[in-house]
N, C-alpha and C positions, 0 to 999 in steps of 0.2 A: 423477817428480822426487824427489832424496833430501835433506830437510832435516832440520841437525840445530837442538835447540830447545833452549834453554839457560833455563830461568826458576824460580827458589825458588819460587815463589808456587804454591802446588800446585792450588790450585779453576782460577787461571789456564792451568797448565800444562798441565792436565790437559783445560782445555775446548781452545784452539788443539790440543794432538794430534787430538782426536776433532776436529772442523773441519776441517782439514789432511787427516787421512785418509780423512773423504768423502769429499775432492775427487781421491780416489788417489792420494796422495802417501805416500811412507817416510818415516815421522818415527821419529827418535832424540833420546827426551827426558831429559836431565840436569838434576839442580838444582845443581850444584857448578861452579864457574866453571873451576876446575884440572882435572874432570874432561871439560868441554867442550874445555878445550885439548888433552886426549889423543885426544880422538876425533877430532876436527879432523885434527891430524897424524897417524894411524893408518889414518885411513877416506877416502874420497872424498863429498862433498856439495856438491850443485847449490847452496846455499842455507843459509848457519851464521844464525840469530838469535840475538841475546846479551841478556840480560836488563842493565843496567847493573850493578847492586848485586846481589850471589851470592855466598855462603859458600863460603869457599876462596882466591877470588883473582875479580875485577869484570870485568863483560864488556868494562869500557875496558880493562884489562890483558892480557884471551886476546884481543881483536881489535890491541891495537901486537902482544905478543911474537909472531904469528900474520904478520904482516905486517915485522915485521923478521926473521922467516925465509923469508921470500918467498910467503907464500899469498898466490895469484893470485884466488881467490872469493871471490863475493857474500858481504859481512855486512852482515846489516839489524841495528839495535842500538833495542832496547826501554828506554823509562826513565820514570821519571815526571816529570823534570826538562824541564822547556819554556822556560828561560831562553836565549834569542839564544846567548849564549856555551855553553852544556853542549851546545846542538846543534853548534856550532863545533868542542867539543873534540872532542866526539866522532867529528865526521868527520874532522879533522886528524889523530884519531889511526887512522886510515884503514879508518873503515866507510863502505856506498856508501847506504849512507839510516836515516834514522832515524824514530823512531815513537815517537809519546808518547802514555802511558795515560793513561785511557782510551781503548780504541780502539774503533773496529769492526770487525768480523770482514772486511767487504768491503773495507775501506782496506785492509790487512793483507795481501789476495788479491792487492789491485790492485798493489802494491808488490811483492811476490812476484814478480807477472807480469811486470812492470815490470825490476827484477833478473833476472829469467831470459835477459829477449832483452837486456839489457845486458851481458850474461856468457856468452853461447852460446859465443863465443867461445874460454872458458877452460875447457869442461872437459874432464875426461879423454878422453885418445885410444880410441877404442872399438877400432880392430885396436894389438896392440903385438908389436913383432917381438924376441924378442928369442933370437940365434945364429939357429939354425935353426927357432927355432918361431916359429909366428905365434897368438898368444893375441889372440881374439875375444869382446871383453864382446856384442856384441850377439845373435850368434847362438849364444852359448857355446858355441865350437867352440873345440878346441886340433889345430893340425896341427905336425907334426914331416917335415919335407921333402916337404910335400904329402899326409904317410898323417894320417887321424884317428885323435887321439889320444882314448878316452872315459874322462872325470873325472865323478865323483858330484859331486853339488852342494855335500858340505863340502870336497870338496878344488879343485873352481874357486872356491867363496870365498876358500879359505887361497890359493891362487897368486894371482887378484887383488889381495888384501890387501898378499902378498909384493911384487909387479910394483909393486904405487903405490906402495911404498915400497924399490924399487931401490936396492941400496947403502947401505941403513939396518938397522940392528938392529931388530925387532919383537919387543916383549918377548912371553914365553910368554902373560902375565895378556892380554895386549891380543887376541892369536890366539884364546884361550878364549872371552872376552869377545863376541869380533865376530863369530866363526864359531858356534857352539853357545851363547853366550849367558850371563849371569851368575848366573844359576838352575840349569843344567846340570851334572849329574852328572861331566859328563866329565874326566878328570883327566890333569896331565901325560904321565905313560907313552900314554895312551890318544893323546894330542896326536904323541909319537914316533911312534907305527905310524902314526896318517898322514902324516908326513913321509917315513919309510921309504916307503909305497907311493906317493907322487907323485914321491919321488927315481926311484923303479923305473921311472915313465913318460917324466918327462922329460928326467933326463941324457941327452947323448946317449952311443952305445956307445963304451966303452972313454975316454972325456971325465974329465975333474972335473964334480962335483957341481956342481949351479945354486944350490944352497940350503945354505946354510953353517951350523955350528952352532955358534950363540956361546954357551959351556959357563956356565948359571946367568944367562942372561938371556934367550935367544932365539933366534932362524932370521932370516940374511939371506943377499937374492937377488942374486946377483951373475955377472957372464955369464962 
């Protein structure tokens, strides 16, 4: 399960990540409310937790803007506030459960678990077709008219990343970010040569490109 964790509180933040990833789970953990809303719309997650109050912009505001663009996924919303009404607003303003600290770590699980089978329903397609190829998160396979195509592991993250976000710009920072990480040496030109070499695989012959290069922002995938 991939959940992203949204909480300033860093002794807190920091214990739920180690919790979370005993239990085998992907944690992506931000303290910035604004930068919770990028990853959100950038990445795919079983499971967003939003801390209410965060530097930047409050997890009541990345759970509406998030939800007035149509994110269909679990948000559980963290707060200290236990007043009838802040639990109210806060699901009105459309998280699917809420939690107030002090918690326990196995409430926490249990709600978790609880949002998982309540949202099986919504997540990403694991085969995605798109022309001719058929891209396979689960057995990370990519086929192109039935031949296998074989992609290294940063470049099926970048066409993953691409594909969830069909028909959208992805900025360079965010590709960098998601793929290789925010401590990573790697630099835009370095970013170009993988796009050149997965253009190389999956265009098909004599086609337009799948992956478009929007000049000083980004790479979007479009059929």
């Amino acid at each position: 399960m991939h959940i992203l964790l949204a909480e300033d509180d860093l002794r807190l933040g920091r214990l739920v990540q180690h919790m979370l990833e005993k239990e085998d789970m992907k944690v992506d953990w931000v303290v910035d409310g604004s930068l919770a809303f990028e990853y959100a719309v950038y990445s795919s997650y079983d499971i967003i937790i939003l801390d209410w109050m965060m530097p930047g912009e409050s997890g009541l505001n990345v759970c509406d803007r998030l939800r007035k663009q149509g994110y269909q996924g679990a948000i559980l919303m963290l707060t200290a506030r236990d007043a009838v009404e802040d639990r109210v607003l806060g699901l009105d303003t459309g998280a699917d459960d809420y939690l107030v600290k002090p918690f326990e770590f196995s409430e926490l699980m249990a709600r978790i678990r609880a949002l998982s089978r309540r949202n099986s329903n919504k997540l990403i397609e694991n085969v995605v077709i798109i022309g001719n190829l058929i891209f396979n998160r689960t057995t990370k396979l990519l086929k192109y008219d039935d031949k296998e195509i074989y992609l290294s592991g940063r470049e099926f993250q970048m066409l993953d990343l691409l594909i969830q976000n069909k028909g959208q710009v992805v900025p360079r920072e965010v590709i960098l970010d998601r793929v290789w990480g925010l401590e990573s040496e790697v630099t835009s030109n370095n970013l170009d040569a993988y796009v050149r070499l997965l253009r190389k695989k999956i265009d098909p012959p004599g086609g337009e490109t799948l992956i478009h290069t929007i000049r000083g922002v980004g790479y979007r995938l479009e059929e």
